[in-house]
N, C-alpha and C positions, 0 to 999 in steps of 0.2 A: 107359404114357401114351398113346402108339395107341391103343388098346382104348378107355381115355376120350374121347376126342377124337371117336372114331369111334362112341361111340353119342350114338343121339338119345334124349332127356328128353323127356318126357310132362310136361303141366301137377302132376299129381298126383306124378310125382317129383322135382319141381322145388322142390312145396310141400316134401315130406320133405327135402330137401337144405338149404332155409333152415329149419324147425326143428330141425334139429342148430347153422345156424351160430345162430340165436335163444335158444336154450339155452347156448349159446357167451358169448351176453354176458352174460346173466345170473350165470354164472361166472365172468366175468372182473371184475366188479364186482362178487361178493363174495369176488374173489380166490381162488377155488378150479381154479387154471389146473393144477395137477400131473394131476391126471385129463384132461387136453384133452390134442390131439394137434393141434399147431399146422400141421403138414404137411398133415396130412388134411383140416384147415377151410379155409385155402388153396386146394383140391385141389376142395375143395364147392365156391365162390365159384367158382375158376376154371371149371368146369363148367359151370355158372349163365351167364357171362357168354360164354364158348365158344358156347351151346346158345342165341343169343339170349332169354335171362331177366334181360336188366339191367334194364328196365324196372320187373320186377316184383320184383326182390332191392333196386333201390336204395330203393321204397315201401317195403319191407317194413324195411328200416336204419332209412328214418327215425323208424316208429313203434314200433323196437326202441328205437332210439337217445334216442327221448323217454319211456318206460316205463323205463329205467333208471337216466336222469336224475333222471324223477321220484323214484324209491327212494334215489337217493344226495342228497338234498335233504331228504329226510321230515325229520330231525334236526331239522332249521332251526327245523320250527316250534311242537317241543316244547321248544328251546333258550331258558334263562335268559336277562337280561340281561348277565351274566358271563362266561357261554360262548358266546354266540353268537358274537362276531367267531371266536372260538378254529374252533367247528361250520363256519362259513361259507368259512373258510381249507379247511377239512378238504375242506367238500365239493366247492369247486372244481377243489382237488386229484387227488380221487376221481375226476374227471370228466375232468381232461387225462390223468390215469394210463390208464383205459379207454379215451378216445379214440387214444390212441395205440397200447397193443395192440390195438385193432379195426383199427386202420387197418395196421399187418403184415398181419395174417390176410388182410385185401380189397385187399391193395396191388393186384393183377391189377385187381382192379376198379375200384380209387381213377384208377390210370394207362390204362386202355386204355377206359374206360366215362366214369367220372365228369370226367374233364380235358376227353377228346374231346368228350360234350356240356355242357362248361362248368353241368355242375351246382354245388351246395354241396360242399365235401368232407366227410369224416367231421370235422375238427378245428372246420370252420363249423357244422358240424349241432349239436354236443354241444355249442360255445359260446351257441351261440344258443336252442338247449333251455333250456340252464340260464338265462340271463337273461330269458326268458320266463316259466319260473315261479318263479323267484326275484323278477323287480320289474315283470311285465306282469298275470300271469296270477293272483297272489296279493295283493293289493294294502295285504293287514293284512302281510305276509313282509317287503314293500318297505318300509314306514315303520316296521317294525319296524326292518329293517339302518339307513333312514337315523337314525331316532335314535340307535340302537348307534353310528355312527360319528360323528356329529355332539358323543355325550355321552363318549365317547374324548376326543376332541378338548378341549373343554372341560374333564376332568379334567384335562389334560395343563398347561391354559395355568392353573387353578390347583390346580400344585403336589402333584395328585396322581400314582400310579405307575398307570403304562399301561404294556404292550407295546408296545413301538416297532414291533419289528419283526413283529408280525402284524398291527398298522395299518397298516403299510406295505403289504405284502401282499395287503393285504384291499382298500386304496383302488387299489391295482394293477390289482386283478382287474377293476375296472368298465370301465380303458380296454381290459385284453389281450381281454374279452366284446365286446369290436367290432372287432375288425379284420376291414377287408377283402380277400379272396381276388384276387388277380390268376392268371389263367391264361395262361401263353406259349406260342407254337409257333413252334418254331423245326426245319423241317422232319421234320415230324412225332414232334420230341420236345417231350412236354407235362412243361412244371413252373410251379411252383405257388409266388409269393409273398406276403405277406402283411403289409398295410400297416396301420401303426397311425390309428385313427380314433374321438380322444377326443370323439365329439356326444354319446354316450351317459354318458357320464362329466359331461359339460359340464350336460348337460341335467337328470339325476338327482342329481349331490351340490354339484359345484361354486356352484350358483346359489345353493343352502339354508346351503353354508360359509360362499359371502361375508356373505349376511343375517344369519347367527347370529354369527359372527364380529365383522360392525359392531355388532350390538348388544351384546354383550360389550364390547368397547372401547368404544362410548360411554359405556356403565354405568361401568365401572371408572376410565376418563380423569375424568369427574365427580367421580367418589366422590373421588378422589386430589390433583381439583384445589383442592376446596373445605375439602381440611382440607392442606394442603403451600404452600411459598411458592415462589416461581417455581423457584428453584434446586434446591428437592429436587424440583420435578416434574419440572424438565429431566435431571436423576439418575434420576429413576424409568421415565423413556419409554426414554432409554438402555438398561439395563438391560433393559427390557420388549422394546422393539425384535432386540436381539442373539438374547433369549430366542426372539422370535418367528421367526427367522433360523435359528436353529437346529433350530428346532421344522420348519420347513418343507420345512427338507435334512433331515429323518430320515424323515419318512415322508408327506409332503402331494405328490403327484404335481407333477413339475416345471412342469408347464403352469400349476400356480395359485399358483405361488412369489410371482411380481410383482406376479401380484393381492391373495392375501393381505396383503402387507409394502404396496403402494400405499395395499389399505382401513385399515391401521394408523396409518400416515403422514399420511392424510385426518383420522382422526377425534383422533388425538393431538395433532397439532402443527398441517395446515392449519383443523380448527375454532377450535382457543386461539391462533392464530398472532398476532392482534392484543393480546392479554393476554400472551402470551409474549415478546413482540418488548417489552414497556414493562420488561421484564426487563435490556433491553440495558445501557439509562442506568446502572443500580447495574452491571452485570458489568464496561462498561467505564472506567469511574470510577475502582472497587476494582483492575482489572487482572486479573480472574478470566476469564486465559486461557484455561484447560480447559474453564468453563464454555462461552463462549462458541466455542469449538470444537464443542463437540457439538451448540448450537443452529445452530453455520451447514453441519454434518452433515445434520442434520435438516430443518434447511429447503431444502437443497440437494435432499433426497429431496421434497420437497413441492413446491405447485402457487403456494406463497406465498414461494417466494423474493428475486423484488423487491419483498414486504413486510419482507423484512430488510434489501434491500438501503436500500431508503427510509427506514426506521428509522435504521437505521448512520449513512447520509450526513445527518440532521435532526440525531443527536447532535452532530456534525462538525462543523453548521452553527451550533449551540443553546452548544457549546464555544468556537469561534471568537468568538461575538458577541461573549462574555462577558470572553475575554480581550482585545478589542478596546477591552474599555472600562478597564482597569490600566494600568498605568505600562510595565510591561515587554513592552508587545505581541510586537515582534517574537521575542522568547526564548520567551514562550510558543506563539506558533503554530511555532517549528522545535521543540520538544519536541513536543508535542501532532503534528507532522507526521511524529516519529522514530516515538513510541509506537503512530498509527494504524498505518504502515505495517512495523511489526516484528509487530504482531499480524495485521495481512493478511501477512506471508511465513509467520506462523504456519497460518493458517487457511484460507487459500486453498487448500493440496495438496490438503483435501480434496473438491474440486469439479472439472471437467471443465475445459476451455479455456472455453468462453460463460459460464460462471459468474465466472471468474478476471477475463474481460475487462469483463463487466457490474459486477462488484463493484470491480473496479479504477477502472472509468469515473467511481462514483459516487463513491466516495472522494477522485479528483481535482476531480472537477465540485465539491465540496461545498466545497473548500479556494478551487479557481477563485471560486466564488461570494460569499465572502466578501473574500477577498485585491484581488478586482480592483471590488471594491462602490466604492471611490475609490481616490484616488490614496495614502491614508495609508502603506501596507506598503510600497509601491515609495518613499517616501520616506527610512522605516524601513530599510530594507533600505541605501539609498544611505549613509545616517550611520551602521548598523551595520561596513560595511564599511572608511567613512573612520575610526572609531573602532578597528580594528583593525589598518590599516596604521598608524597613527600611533603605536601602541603598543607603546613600548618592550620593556618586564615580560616578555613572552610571545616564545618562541623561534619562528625560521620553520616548525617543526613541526606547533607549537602554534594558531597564524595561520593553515595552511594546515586543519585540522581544524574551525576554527570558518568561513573561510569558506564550506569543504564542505558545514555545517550551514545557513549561509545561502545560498547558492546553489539546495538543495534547496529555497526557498524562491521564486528569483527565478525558477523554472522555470517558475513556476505565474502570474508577472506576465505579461499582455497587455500593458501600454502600456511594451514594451522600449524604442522609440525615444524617449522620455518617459523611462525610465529612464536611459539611455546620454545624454543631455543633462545630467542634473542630475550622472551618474558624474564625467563628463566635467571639469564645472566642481570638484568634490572634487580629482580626479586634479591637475587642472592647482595647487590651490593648493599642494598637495603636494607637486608638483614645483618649483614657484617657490620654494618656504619652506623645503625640505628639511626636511620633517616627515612624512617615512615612515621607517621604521623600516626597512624591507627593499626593496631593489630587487627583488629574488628574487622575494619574494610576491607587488609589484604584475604583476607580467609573469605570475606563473602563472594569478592572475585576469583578467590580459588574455586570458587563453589560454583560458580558458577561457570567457568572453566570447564567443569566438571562435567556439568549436567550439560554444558553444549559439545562437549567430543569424548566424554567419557574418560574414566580413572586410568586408562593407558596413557594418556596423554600430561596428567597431571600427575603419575605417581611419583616422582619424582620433586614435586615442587612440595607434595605434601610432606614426602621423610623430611625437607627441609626443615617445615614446623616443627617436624617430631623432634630434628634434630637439638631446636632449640630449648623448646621444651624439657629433653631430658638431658641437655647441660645445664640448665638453671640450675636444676633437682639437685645432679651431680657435684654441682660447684658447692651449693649452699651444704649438703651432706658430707662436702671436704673441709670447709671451713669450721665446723661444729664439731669436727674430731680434730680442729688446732687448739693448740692453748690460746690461754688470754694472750699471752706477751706476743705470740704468734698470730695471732688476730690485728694486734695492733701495730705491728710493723710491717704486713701485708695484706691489702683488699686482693685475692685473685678468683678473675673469672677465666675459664676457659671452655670454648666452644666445640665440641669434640662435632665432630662431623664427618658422615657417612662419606666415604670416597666415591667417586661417578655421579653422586648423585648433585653435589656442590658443582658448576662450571669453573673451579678456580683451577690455577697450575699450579706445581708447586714451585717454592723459592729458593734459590740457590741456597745448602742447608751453610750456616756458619758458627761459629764456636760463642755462642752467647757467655755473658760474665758470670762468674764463679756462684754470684748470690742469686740470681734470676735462676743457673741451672739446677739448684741446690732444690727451690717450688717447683721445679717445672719436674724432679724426679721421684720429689714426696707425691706428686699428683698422679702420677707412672702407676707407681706400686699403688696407691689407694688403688687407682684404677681397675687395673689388673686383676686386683682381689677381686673386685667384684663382678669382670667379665676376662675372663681367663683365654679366651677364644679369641678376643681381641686386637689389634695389634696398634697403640698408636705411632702416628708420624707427626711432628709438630711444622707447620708452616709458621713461618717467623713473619715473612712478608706482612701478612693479612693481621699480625698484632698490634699492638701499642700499650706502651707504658704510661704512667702519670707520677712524674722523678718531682720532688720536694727538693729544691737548693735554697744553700744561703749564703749568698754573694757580703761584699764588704758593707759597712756601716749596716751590719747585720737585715741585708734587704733578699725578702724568703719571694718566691717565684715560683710558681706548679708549672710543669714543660708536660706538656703533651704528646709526644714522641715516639717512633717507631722503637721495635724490640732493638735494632741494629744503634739507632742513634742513642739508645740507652744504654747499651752496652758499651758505647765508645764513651759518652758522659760518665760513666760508671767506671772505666778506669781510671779516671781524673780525679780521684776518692786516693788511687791510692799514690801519685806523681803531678804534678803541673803542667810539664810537657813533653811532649810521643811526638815522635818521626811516623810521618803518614805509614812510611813501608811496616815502622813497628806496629801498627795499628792493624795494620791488613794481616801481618803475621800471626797478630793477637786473636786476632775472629775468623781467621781460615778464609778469607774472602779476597778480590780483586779489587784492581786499580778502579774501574769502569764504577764498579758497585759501591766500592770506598766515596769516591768523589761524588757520587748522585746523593749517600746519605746526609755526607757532609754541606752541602749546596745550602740548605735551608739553615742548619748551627752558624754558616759562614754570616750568611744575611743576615740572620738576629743578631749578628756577631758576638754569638753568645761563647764561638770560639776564634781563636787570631789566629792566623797562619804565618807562617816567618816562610814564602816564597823561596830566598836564600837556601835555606838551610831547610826546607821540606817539612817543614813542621808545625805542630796545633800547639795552642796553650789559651787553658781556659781561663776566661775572661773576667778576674774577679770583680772588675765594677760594671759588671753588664746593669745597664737599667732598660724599663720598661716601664710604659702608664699601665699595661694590663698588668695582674697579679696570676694569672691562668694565660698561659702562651701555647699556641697550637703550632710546632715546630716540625710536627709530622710530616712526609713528602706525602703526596697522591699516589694511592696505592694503584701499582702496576696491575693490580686486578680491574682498575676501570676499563670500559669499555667505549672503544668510539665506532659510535653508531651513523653511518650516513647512508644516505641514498643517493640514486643514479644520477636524480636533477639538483635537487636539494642537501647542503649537507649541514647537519646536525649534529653534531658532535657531542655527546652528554659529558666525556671527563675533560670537553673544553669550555665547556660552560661557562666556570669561572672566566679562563685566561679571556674568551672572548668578549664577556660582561666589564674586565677592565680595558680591553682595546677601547672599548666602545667610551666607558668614563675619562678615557687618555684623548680618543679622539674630541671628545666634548671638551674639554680645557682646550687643544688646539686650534678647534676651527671656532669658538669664541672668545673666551677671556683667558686669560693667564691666573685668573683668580676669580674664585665661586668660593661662596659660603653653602654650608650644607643642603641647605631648604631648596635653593635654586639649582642646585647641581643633582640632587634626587626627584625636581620636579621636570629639566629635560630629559633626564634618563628614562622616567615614567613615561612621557609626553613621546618618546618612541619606540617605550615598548609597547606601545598600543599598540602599532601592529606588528608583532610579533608572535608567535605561538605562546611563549612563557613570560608571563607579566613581573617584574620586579619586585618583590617584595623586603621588608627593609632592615631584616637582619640580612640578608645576602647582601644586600647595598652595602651594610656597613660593613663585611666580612670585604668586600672587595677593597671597598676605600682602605681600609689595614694593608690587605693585600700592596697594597700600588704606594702606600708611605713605606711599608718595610722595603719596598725595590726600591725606595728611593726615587720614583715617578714624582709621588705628591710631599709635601711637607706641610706640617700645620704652620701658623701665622702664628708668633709668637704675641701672648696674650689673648688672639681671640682661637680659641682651639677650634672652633665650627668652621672654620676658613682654612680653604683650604689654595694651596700654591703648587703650580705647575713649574715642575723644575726641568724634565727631559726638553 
């Protein structure tokens, strides 16, 4: 190795040293390396670059280096269309296999020559050879490879057999032909890395992909769409989509994944987006969940997704209208509010958070938009609920589940304080009548009143309970400081109640009878004592009595009755009969108010009026099948509730539930027995909001014999006779 070192080279021996290693490659590119002596080429180079000849060995590499590029590339350009990706795989090959035995044999020279003056290395020389005359320097070679690869491709997407993976391989090859060489020093050790830089890749096929690519897809999206109906195209992009997904993780270089699948997604779904989306109406109709899954996939991938979204929420809006104009509004918009938003917990997974929340937005805006158009639904909503608490039939389980359903409904009402008014007034008649069915249920809906607008909005309905609450207390701690004898000549409950906080008015005040005022001022004074601060005012209106008579042939009768008609019965204890005016004079009260208490004692004719002579006299042989008579009027505290298109009346309830059994005798028979007459009544309150149930049945049927509408059938009491 001395000996080496220590001679000097002559130009002419210098040349002789690099035709051996020149010969070198030539052999090592057609693989004939057994006859080489990799030591001894080494040993040349080292020499060379020892004996200052790097200048003229690293010239001499590179137009070695491109002379047998050239030869391992010849193929190419006698290659078929069939073989060529196969040939073009090959030669590249060929070319990192020799690149890299050449770069052994000149390592001395690659590391102490080529790094130090930041030349090309052997691995940059033979890349860049080859892509020079592979697609600079031949330019029939170049649009040779891009059709080959372009017309792969296209086999591939129809359904013909390609080679994945020598397309893979081959489109490989155009980014690993550009990397660029970074050279390091780091105290005079040089290494060498090598970054990828797909411009060449970018510039030569990806550009010619996307073009060929969109025109493919627009051709085939056309063809597909004009003989298929919305639902098999939305099946066919699917499908085509996955395919195309597929297709691009097997062998399309990563860089153009999202652009191919974006150009798919533009030309499938964002061109036909407006033809596709009129697809909705029928999917969401039908309930063709899946469908509509894959279209808001699809459009999630797209540029027109709040063209679905807009879509979706018009349905919404175009559904809502529709049920707005039916009998059963409010049951239709909490279905139609279930069904929206069970298909949105369906279809939403598959979009990101801005999707979930944009698409959520609209679906509530669109319900907002119609629900709060008037005041109709918050109406709705206030009678669905008072129809609920009132109803017997149905367990607290069952109550609590439907008003779950309506609740989801009152979430979406703006004019709460407008709502909680009109609750308010329901509530209270409810609690005045005892005509809720569950104490339990009405509190859970306070409750949750509560927690959806907060204790400003319900304090008021709450002192209500309290109010009740601490008259029970109060009532029961009055009666336990009466005697026995006092105990048994009077049950009294009285409701003390907070003022403002009740929606009732008060009622004309009048002179109640001598024995009613007698309770009503022991109750005062107990009162009193115990809240000093206090002050009561007694509302008569909002009372009733429960009067025990006993008529001739010793026949006893419980009357159900207002404070006012109790008092007017109650001076009939001490005379037979009163002049209307002496009545009025007797209770401090008017004509107008006299005549309204009297209306219903007339009907029962439980008193007689002598016209003539203006006067009552009570009716000693009053009969009646019932033994408990409800002679009470409807207290002027009811409320009638209607809306702008619809009206609904809740204190007409009744009257209009016997219209309706009046007009069934007229426009069929003159005579129905019970079963048949409760079985058309049913048969139309199907569609109605409030279904008939059959103590109200029979409450009305009373109703309409005491007017004298109906009459029972002498002997069959079930039958009944149409007399108006």
């Amino acid at each position: 190795m001395k000996k080496i070192i220590s001679e000097n080279l002559s130009p002419e021996e210098a040349k002789t040293l690099w035709k051996y290693l020149d010969d070198a490659c030539y052999l090592i590119a057609e693989h004939q390396t057994k006859q080489l002596s990799f030591a001894e080429l080494y040993q040349h180079a080292y020499k060379l670059i020892l004996n200052k000849f790097g200048d003229f060995a690293y010239s001499q590499l590179q137009i070695s280096i491109h002379n047998v590029v050239d030869k391992l590339i010849s193929p190419l350009n006698i290659s078929n269309d069939d073989q060529l990706l196969y040939d073009f795989v090959q030669a590249f090959e060929e070319v990192q296999h020799f690149s890299k035995l050449l770069a052994g044999i000149l390592l001395y020279m690659e590391k102490s020559y080529i790094l130090q003056k930041s030349l090309k290395t052997i691995k940059t020389i033979c890349n860049e050879s080859f892509k020079i005359k592979c697609f600079e320097k031949d330019q029939n070679l170049a649009n040779k490879l891009l059709n080959c690869f372009l017309s792969q491709i296209r086999n591939d997407r129809n359904s013909q057999f390609i080679e994945h993976f020598k397309l893979k391989k081959a489109l490989q090859i155009l980014i690993d032909l550009n990397q660029e060489q970074q050279i390091k020093n780091k105290e005079y050790n040089y290494t060498i890395d090598y970054r990828i830089n797909d411009d060449f890749y970018k510039h030569f096929l990806e550009r010619k992909l996307i073009q060929d690519s969109r025109s493919y897809f627009k051709e085939e999206s056309q063809s597909n769409l004009n003989k298929m109906t919305i639902e098999e195209y939305i099946l066919f992009v699917e499908k085509r989509y996955l395919d195309e997904v597929d297709r691009v993780q097997h062998y399309i270089p990563k860089i153009s994944h999202q652009k191919v699948l974006d150009c798919f997604i533009k030309i499938y779904i964002t061109s036909n987006a407006q033809h596709i989306s009129q697809g909705l109406y029928d999917f969401i109709e039908n309930e063709k969940t899946a469908i509509i899954i894959i279209i808001f996939q699809l459009f999630v991938k797209s540029e027109e997704f709040d063209l679905f979204v807009k879509t979706f929420s018009q349905i919404i809006i175009d559904d809502l209208q529709i049920l707005n104009q039916n009998a059963n509004t409010l049951q239709g918009f909490i279905k139609l509010y279930e069904k929206i938003f069970s298909l949105y917990d369906k279809i939403a997974q598959y979009g990101n958070n801005e999707h979930q929340y944009k698409f959520h937005k609209a679906i509530k805006n669109a319900f907002e938009q119609v629900i709060n158009k008037d005041n109709f639904i918050m109406m709705e909503l206030n009678i669905y609920f008072d129809f609920l608490m009132k109803k017997e039939t149905l367990r607290d389980e069952e109550k609590k589940l439907q008003i779950d359903k309506g609740f989801l409904i009152f979430k979406l009402v703006q004019s709460k304080d407008e709502f909680e008014q009109i609750y308010r007034k329901h509530l209270c008649v409810r609690l005045l009548d005892q005509t809720y069915s569950s104490l339990e249920v009405e509190k859970d809906l306070l409750k949750k009143l509560r927690l959806e607008c907060g204790s400003v909005l319900t304090h008021k309905m709450e002192t209500m309970f309290s109010d009740l609450e601490r008259s029970s207390e109060d009532s029961q701690k009055f009666r336990q400081k009466l005697s026995q004898n006092q105990r048994d000549s009077i049950d009294l409950d009285i409701l003390v109640l907070t003022s403002e906080q009740w929606p009732i008015t008060d009622s004309q005040p009048i002179i109640i009878h001598t024995e009613l005022l007698l309770w009503q001022q022991q109750f005062t004074q107990y009162y009193q004592s115990k809240n000093s601060k206090r002050k009561l005012s007694f509302n008569y209106g909002l009372g009733s009595v429960s009067l025990k008579a006993t008529f001739d042939q010793n026949s006893k009768k419980d009357f159900v009755c207002s404070v006012f008609q109790a008092t007017i019965l109650m001076h009939f204890n001490k005379q037979r009969v009163y002049k209307v005016d002496e009545l009025i004079k007797l209770t401090n009260s008017d004509k107008e108010i006299m005549q309204y208490e009297l209306e219903n004692l007339l009907q029962f004719k439980l008193l007689i009026q002598n016209e003539e002579e203006n006067s009552l006299q009570l009716n000693q042989k009053f009969q009646n099948r019932s033994y408990k008579i409800k002679v009470q009027p409807k207290k002027q505290q009811s409320m009638a509730l209607c809306s702008k298109q619809k009206v609904k009346c809740q204190e007409l309830q009744l009257d209009s539930k016997e219209i309706a059994l009046d007009r069934r005798f007229s426009t069929t028979k003159k005579q129905l027995d019970h079963k048949d007459l409760f079985k058309y009544i049913d048969k139309d309150a199907k569609t109605r909001h409030f279904p008939v149930e059959i103590p109200f049945f029979k409450e009305c049927i009373e109703n309409l014999i005491q007017k004298e509408y109906l009459i029972r059938q002498e002997g069959q009491l079930d039958t009944y006779i149409y007399k108006a």
